[in-house]
C-alpha positions as CSV (number, residue, x, y, z in Angstrom):
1,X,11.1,29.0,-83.5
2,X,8.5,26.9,-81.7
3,X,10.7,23.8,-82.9
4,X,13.0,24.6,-80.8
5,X,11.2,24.7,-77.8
6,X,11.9,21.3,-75.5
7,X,9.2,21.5,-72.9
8,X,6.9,23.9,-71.2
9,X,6.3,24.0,-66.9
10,X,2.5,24.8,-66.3
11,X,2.5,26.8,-63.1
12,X,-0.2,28.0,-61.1
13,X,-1.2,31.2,-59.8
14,X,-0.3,30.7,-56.3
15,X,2.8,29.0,-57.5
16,X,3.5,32.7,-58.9
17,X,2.4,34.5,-56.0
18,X,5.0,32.7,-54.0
19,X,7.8,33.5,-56.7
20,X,6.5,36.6,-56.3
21,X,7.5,36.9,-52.6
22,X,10.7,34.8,-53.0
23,X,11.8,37.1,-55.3
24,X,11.2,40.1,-53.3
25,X,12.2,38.8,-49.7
26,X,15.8,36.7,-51.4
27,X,16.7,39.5,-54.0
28,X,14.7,42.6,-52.6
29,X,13.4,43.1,-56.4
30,X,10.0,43.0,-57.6
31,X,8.5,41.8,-60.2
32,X,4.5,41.4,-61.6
33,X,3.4,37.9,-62.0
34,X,4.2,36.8,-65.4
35,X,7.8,38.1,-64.4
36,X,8.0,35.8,-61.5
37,X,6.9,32.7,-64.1
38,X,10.3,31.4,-64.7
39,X,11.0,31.7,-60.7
40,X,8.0,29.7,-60.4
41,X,8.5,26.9,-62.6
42,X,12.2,26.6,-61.5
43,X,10.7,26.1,-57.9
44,X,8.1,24.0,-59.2
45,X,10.9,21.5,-60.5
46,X,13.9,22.1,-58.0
47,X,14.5,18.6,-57.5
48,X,14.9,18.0,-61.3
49,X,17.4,21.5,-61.5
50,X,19.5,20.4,-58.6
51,X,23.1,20.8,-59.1
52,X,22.3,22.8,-62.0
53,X,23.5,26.4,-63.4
54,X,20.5,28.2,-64.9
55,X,19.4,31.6,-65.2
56,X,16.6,33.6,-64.8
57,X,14.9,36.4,-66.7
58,X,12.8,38.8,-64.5
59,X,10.9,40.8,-66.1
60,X,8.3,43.6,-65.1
61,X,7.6,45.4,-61.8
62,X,3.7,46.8,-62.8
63,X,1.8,44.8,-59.6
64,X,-0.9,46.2,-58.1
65,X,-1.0,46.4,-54.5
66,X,-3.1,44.2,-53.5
67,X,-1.5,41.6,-55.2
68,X,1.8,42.1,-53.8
69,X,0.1,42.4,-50.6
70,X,-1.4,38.7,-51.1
71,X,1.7,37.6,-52.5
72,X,3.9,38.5,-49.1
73,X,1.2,36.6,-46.8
């Protein structure tokens, strides 16, 4: 399965924390870190997805507060 892979977008954790609150203040749904990963490297490479049709899995809404709080800053 890993063959099949064609590349991998290393994101950071603020780069999720502002997923994080893109996701939350554009969609109104939240979502825990690793759930906002795919937002994150999407953002992180926007100019390279421009024009593009692609989709987005969110998954998991388990943050803690003061995450979320830090996130929305």
């Amino acid at each position: 399965m890993l063959g099949q892979v064609k590349r991998v977008v290393d994101v950071s954790e603020q780069e999720m924390l502002d997923a994080i609150a893109h996701c939350f203040t554009d969609t109104h749904n939240l979502v825990e870190g690793a759930g906002a990963a795919g937002l994150a490297a999407l953002l992180k490479e926007r100019e390279i997805n421009q024009g593009q049709k692609v989709g987005i899995i969110f998954t998991g809404g388990n943050i803690a507060k003061d995450l979320f709080k830090l996130a929305l800053r």
